[in-house]
N, C-alpha and C positions, 0 to 999 in steps of 0.2 A: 804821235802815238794816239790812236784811238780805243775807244770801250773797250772793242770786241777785244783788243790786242789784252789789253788789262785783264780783262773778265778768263780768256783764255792761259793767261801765265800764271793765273790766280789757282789755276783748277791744276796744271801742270805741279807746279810749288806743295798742291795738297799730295799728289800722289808720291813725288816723288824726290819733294825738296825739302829742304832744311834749313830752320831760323835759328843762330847759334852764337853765344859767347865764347872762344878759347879763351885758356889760361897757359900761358909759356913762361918755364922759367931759365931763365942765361944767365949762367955768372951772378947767383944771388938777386938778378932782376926778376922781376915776376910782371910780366906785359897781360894785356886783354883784350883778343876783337872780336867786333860785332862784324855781322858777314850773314850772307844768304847763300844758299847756295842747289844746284839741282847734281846730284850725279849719277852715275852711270847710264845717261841718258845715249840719246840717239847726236847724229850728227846733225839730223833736221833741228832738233827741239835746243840743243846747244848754239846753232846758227840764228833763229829766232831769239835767244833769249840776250846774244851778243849783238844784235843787230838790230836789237830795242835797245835795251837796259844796259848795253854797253858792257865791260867786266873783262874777266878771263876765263880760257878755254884750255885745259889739260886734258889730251890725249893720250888715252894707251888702249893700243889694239884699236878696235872695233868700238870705244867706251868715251863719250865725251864729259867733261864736268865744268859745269859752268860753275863759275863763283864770282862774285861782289865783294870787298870789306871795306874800302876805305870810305870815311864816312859821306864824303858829296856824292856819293854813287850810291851808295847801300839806302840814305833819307829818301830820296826820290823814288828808289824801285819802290819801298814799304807803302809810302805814300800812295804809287798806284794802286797796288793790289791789296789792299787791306781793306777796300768796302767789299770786295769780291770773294774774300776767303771765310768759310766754316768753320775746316776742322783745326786749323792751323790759326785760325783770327787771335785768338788768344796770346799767344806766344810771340805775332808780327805785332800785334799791338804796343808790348812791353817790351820790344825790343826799338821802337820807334819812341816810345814816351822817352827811354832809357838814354837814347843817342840826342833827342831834344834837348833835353836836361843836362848836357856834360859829358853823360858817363860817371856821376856819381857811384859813391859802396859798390867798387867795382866788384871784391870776393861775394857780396850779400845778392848784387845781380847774377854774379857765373851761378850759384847756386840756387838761386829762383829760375833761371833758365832751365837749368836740367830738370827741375822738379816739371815744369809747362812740358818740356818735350817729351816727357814719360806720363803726361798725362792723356788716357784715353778713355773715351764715353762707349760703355758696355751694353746700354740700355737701350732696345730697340724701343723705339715709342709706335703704338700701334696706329695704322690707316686709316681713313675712312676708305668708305666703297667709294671711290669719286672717280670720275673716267675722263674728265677735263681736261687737255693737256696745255702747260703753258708755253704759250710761243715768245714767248722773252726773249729776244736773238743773245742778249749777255749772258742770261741761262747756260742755253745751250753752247754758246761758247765756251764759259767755264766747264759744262760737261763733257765738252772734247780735249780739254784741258786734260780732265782726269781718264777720260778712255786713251788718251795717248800715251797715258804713263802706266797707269795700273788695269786697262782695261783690254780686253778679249774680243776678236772677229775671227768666231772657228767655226771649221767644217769636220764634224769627227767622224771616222771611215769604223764603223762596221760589221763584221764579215759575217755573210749568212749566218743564220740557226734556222732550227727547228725545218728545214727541208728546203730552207731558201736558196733560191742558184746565187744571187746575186749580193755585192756588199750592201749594205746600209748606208746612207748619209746622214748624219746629225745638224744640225743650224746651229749656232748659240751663242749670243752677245753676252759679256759680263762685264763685273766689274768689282774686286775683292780689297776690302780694308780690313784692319784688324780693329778700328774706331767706325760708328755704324754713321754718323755724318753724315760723311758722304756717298753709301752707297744710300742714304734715305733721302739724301737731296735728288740723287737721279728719280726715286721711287716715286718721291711728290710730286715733281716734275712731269715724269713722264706719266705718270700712275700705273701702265703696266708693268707686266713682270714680277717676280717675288724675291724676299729677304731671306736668305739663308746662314745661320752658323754653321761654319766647316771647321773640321779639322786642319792645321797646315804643320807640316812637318820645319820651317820656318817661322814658325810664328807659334809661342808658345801656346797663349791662349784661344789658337783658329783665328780666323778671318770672319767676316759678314760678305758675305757675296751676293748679289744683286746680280738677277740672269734672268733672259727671256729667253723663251725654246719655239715660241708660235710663228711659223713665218713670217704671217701678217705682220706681225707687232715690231718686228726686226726689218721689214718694211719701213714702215714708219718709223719707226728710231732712227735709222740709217739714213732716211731721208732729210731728216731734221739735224743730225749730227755732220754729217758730211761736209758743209760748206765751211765749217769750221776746223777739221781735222788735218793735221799736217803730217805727222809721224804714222799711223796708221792707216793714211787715207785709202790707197789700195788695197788693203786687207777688206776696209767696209766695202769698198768698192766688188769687187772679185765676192764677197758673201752678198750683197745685194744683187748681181746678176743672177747667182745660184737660186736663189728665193724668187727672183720673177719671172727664172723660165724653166724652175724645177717641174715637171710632170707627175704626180703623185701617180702609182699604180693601185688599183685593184685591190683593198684588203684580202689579207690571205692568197695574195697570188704567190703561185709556185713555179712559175715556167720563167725566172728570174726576167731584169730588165730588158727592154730594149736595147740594139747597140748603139744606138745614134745618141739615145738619154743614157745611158749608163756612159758612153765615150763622156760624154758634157759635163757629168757630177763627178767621172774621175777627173776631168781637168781642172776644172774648180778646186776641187780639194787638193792638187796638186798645186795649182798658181798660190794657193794661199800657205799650203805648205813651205813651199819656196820664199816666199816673202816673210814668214816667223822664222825662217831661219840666217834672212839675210837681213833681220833688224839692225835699224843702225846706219847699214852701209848704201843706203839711197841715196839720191839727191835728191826726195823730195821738196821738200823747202828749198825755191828760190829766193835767194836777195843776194844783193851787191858784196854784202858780206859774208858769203858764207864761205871765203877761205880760210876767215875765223880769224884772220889777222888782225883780230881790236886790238886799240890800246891797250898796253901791257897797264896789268892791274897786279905791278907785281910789289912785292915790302918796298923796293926805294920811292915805286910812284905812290905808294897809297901813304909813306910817311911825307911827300912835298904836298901831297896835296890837302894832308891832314893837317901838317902844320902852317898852310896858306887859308888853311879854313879857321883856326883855333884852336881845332880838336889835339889829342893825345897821339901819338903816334901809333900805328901799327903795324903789323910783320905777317910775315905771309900767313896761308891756310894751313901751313903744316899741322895736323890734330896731332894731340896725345891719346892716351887710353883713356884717361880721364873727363876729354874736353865733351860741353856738352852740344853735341849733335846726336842728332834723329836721321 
């Protein structure tokens, strides 16, 4: 396992995963596990994350979910990604001290968990003018981490006004959290583009969304994010073509596009079309594993190998209403 791989699960994990204690009660038992987990991900991003960090793979549909609990597996993943993580570090931290330690005041940790996982930072902290961008490859790995999970490569279509024969094409990367973290890690990082609060009908209090509209700029980001992107990569791909051989027309022209350029922005926005709608079901991510056949990480193996390690036993991901996951 190298950086990049850490750096890039680390940023995945922000967007889209989850650091958790359950609480389960059977027959007057009341059980606790620690566990990590990514869901409703892609079959790329579950193939990757099985084919490093080992775990299990639960499919329905079109929807993968990786998960870890028993504890020789769940110590080592933390361990990777925890110089790597932001908005999430808090929460992988104290769940790693907590598995160190025993597993001590297990009710006192379920309940310190849910409090880290409902916590989110509201405070956009203001810029400099700085136009420097960092070429950190870990960076940038992490930030394809999180454009793979919670991030956007669209082309938005359109349709004439104001006397125009022909549709509109739109460009526009992004990248939407409800914690401003990580859209302000991109921000630093890259320096371009701007911080926006939105409303989301999903998220109570909005999102902070991070987007860039300027060709140019989506150039360059794309160029720099791409060697790292696994679940999204032809989407940047298919918007990067669009951007370096769009034709811009004539302000205020009226005698609509070309057909040779107008064919070329409809295919584009079509190829990309096509691919947000067949999320999931690629084979992009190659490896030896990716028929996802890991070792079962199911309650019997994670109790042999808990109690080959020390630890307490544990039982599967089943969550309750109560349990605390993000």
């Amino acid at each position: 396992m190298n950086e990049i791989d850490k750096a890039y699960a680390a940023g995945a994990m922000e967007g889209d995963g989850s650091f958790y204690i359950t609480r389960t009660t059977y027959k007057g038992c009341t059980r606790f596990v620690a566990g990590a987990g990514i869901g409703k991900s892609s079959k790329e991003l579950a193939g990757f994350f099985v084919s490093i960090f080992s775990g299990n793979v639960n499919t329905r549909n079109d929807q993968h979910k990786w998960s870890v609990s028993c504890t020789p597996r769940v110590l080592p993943f933390l361990e990777s990604i925890v110089p790597y993580l932001v908005m999430k570090k808090e929460r992988a931290v104290f769940l790693l001290d907590w598995l160190k330690n025993g597993m001590p005041e297990k009710e006192n940790a379920y309940e310190k968990m849910k409090v880290l996982n409902e916590k989110v930072e509201k405070k956009l902290v203001p810029f400099k003018c700085e136009r420097s961008i960092d070429n950190d490859p870990l960076k940038w790995a992490y930030i394809a981490g999180l454009m793979d999970t919670d991030g956007s490569f669209l082309i938005n279509k359109r349709f004439g006004h104001n006397g125009m024969k022909s549709p509109s094409y739109v460009t526009r990367v992004s990248y939407g959290e409800k914690d401003t973290r990580t859209p302000s890690f991109i921000k630093k990082t890259f320096t371009f583009g701007c911080i926006n609060h939105k409303d989301n009908d999903k998220c109570v209090n909005g999102r902070f969304v991070w987007e860039l509209v300027v060709k140019e700029e989506i150039i360059d980001f794309i160029n720099r994010v791409l060697p790292y992107l696994m679940v999204k990569k032809q989407n940047a791909e298919i918007l990067l073509n669009f951007c370096l051989n769009y034709k811009p027309m004539k302000k205020g022209h009226r005698f609509g596009i070309p057909k040779e350029e107008l064919e070329f922005r409809e295919k584009c926005y079509q190829d990309i079309q096509k691919h947000q709608r067949r999320k999931g079901t690629r084979d992009l991510y190659k490896s030896s594993l990716m028929d996802l056949n890991a070792p079962p990480d199911s309650a019997e193996g994670n109790k042999a190998e808990a109690a080959q390690a020390g630890t307490v036993n544990v039982v599967s991901e089943r969550t309750s209403k109560d349990d605390s996951v993000l």
